[in-house]
N, C-alpha and C positions, 0 to 999 in steps of 0.2 A: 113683309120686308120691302122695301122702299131701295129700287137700286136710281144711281141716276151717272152720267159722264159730266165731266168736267173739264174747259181747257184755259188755260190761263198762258202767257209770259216766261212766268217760270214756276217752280215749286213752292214757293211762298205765298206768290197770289192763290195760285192753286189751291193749298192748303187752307189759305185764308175764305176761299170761296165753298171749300165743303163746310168750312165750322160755320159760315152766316146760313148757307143753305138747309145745314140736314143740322148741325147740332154740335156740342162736345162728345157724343155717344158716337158717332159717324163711325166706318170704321171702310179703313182702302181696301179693296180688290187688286186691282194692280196700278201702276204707271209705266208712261212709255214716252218715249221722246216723239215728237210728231212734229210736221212742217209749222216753225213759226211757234213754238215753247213745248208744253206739256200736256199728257192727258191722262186724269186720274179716274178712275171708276170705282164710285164710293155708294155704301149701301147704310140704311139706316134700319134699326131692330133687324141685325142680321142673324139667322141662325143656321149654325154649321153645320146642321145635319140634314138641310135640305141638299146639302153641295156633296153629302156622305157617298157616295159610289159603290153602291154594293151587289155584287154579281148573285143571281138567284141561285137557289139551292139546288145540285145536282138532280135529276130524278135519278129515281133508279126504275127500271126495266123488269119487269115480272113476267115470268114464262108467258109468251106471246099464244092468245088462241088459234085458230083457222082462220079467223078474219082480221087477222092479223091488227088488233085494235090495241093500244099501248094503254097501259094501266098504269096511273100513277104507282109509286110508291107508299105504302101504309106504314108507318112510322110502327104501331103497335103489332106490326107482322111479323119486324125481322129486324135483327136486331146491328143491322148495316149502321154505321154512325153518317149521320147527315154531312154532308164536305160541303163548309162556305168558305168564300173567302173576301178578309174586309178590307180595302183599301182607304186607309186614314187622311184624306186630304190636307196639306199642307196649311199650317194653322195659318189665317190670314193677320196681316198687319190690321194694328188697332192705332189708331190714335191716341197719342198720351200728350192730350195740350201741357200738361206742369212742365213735363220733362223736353218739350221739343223746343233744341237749342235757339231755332228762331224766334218762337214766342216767348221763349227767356229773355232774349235780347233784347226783345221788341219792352217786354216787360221791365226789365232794370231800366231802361232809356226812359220811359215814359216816368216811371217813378223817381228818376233823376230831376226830371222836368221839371215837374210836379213840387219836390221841396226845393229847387231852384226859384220856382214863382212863388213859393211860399216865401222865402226866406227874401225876395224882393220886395214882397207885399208888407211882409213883417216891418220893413228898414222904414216904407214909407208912411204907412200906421204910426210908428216911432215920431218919425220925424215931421209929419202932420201931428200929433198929438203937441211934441212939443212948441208948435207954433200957436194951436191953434186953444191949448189948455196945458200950459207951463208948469201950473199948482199941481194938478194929477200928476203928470211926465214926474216929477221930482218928490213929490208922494209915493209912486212905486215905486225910484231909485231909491230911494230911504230903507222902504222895506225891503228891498232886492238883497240890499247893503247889511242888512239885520239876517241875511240865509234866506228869510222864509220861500215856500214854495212859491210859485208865477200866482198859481188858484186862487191860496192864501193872500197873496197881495191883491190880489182884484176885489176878490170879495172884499177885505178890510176896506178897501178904496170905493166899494158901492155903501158901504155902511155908512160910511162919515159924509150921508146924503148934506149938501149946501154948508159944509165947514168954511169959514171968511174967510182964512189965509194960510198960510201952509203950515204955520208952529200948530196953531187949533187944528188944522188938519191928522199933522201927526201926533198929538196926543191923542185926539178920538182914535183913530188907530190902532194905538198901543193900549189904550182901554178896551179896545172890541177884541181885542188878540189874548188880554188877561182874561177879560170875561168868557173866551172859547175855552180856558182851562180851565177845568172842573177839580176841584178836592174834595178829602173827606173830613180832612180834620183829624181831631183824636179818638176814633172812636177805636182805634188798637189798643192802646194804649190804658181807653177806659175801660171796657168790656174785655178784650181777653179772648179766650175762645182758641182751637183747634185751626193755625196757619201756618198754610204751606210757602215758602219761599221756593219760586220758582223762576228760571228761565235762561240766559245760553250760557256757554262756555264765558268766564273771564269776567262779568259783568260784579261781582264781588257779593255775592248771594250770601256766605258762611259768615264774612265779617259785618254783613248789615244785620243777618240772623240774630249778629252777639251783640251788636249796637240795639235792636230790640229790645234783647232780655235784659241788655244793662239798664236800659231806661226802665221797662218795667219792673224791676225789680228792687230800682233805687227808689221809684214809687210806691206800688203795695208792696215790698219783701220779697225775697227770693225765694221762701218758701212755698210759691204759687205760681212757680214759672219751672217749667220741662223743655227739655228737647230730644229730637229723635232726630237722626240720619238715615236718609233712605241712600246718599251716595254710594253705592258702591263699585261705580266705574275708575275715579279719579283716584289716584295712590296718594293715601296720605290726609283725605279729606273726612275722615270719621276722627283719626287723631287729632286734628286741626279745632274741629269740636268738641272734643274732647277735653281737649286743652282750655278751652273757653268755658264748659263748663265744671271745671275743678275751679278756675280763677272765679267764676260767678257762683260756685258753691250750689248748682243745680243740679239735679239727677239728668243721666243723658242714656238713651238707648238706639241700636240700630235695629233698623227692621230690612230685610231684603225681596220681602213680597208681602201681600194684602194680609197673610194670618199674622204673621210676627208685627206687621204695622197696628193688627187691632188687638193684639194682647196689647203693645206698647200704649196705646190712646186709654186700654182699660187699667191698666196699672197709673197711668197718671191721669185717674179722673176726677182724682181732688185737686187738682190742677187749676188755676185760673186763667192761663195761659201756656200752650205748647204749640212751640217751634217747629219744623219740620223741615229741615235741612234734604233737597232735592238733588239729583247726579246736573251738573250744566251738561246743556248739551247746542249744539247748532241746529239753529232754526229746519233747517235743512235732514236732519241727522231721521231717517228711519224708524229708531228706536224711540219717538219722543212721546206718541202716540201710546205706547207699550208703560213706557215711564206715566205718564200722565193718570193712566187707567190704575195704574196704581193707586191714588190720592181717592180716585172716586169707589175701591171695592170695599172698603173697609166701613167697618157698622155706624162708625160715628163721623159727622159729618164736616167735612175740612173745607175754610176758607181758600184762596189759593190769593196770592201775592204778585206780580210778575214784576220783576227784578230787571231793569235793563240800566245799560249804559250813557252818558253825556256824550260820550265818545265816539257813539254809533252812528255810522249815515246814515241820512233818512230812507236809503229804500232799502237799507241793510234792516232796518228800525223797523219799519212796515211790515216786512217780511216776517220777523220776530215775535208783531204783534197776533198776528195771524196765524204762524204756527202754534203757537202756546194760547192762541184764543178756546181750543178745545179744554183747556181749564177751566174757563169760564171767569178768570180773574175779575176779584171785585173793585180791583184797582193795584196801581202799578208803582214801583218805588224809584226814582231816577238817581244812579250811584255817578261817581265821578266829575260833579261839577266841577272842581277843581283841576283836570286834566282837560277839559273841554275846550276847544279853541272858539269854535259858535256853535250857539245854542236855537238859532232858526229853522235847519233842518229836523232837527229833534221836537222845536216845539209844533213844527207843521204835523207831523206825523201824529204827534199826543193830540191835536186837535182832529187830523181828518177822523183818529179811531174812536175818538169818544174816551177814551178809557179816562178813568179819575187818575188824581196823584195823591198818595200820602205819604210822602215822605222822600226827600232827599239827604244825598251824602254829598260830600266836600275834604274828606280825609280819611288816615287810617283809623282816627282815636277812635277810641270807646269810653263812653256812648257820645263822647263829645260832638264828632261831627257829623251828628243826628238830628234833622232838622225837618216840620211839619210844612209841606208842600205849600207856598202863598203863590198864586199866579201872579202877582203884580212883582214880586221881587223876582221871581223867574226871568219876567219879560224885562225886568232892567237890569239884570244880567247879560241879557244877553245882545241889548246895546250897546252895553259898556264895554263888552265883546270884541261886536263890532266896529265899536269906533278906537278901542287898541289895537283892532288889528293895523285899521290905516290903510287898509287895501282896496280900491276903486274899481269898480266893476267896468267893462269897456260897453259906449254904449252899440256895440256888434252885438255882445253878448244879453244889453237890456234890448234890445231889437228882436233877437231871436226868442226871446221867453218872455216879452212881454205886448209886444207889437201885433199881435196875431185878432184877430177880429172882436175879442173881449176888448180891444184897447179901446174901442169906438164907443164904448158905457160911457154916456155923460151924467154926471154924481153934481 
């Protein structure tokens, strides 16, 4: 154990001077006011039972001989109980650097600072940039203007290495941005197979389910298409199915756990395709993990679909992705283009995950508003977006997301 004194000013320095000296493990003995500020007495690997005070054990006294010589006491003599006694010395103060209010303070300030000079640096980045490379500066406003993430705009902006002018500019762009989105095509459609529609609350999972089987079944016959409901959280969501398949003239069953779900998959094994209607739930929700391990207990082997929104922000989106990635989705269906105001946040997020697209929606019909994922009509979607919107980004706000030391890539 490492003891040492300290005197400082005041208790600040003081404190400041044991955590450079001994450490964050340090731990105080005492303080006391002294001529001219403070003096603290701090130990390092201190251990409290060296400090422990403890009074030795009574002896006891055994009939005394002629020579009057004193005998210890023999524990296995007599059956006298031994008398200690322990005095618990007063636990000492420890240092807790997270919680001590000055080093809080000291902390917040500094980290104040900190994105003060950032966000100074950022403005002049900006504003360097646009002096000294005009084409870029208004190449990323474009893309800013389109939703996408800051990232996503840099990178597009390192890809379209030595583009001549700004239009060539922004189309290389919007070519690199369609080529991040990946599809599958038809291969639902043609093959068929055991698939699960999966993913949160609200995203319109049962009516895309029915915009499926109607397609396929306007293709090969309805006589080759099943569906099964495993909801049985939401009120009303197995009849809602139901309903769809009387109208589509398909057999439909509910399963509530892995044996009912694999009688169901074996009863429709002459099937060419079956549905599998999933409970929504929030990315967030506990239970999803529970839901999920359902699809994978059953004997025969289930695609899994993941179902999200146009609607959704992107780090709502992210989040979504990630929770529901323990399915293992082999790609993803985007519902609600039609209520979407922009489509940059969402398509950032489809690009950082990787995930495929097969297939988007844009209304209630069935199967009408059923449409095979194309990145390029995505991504002019979602210009068309943003240049309906009409709303101008401040350049405060291109300073702060896009001025930061990636501005400095010259492309």
């Amino acid at each position: 154990m490492k003891i040492k004194r300290f005197f400082a000013a005041d208790m600040r320095n003081a404190i400041k001077q044991v955590r450079e000296t001994l450490g964050p493990d340090a731990v105080i003995l005492s303080n006391k006011s002294v001529d001219g500020g403070v003096e603290l007495m701090a130990a390092l690997d201190f251990d409290e039972s060296a400090f422990a005070a403890q009074e030795p054990a009574v002896e006891q006294i055994t009939d005394q001989p002629e020579n009057n010589v004193v005998t210890p006491f023999a524990p296995e003599e007599t059956n006298t109980p031994e008398v200690t006694q322990e005095v618990i010395p007063p636990k000492p103060q420890k240092i807790e650097w997270s919680q001590d209010p000055i080093l809080t303070d000291m902390r917040q300030e500094m980290q104040a600072l900190r994105r003060m000079m950032e966000n100074e640096l950022s403005e002049l980045t900006w504003r360097d940039m646009g002096k000294h490379q005009p084409e870029i500066q208004e190449l990323l406003r474009r893309l800013m203007t389109v939703g996408l993430s800051p990232e996503i705009c840099h990178d597009l902006v390192e890809k379209c290495n030595g583009f001549g002018n700004l239009d060539q500019g922004w189309r290389k762009a919007l070519y690199f941005l369609a080529s991040g989105l990946e599809t599958t095509g038809d291969d639902l459609l043609e093959y068929g197979g055991a698939v699960a529609i999966i993913g949160p609350t609200g995203v319109g999972k049962t009516t895309t389910l029915a915009k499926l089987a109607s397609r396929y079944a306007l293709r090969h016959g309805n006589r080759h298409v099943a569906l099964i409901s495993t909801d049985n959280y939401r009120i009303g969501a197995q009849e809602q199915l139901t309903t769809y398949a009387r109208i589509l003239d398909v057999p439909m069953r509910s399963a509530a756990n892995a044996d009912e779900l694999n009688v169901a998959l074996n009863a429709f094994a002459d099937k060419r395709l079956i549905l599998i209607d999933t409970a929504g739930m929030s990315q967030r929700d506990v239970r999803i993990s529970e839901q999920l391990s359902l699809l994978r207990a059953g004997n025969k082997r289930v695609r899994t679909l993941l179902t999200l929104s146009a609607t959704t922000q992107q780090a709502a989106m992210r989040h979504a992705i990630d929770a529901f990635g323990v399915a293992n989705p082999e790609a993803m269906i985007l519902t609600k283009l039609d209520e979407a105001g922009s489509l940059g946040g969402v398509l950032s997020a489809i690009v950082d995950s990787a995930l495929k697209i097969s297939f988007v929606t844009d209304g209630q019909k069935v199967p009408e508003d059923l449409h095979l994922a194309r990145p390029h009509t995505l991504v002019s979607r979602a210009v068309n977006l943003a240049y309906q919107d009409g709303a101008g980004l401040s350049e405060e706000f291109l300073a702060l997301a896009l001025g930061g030391t990636r501005a400095n890539a010259h492309v």
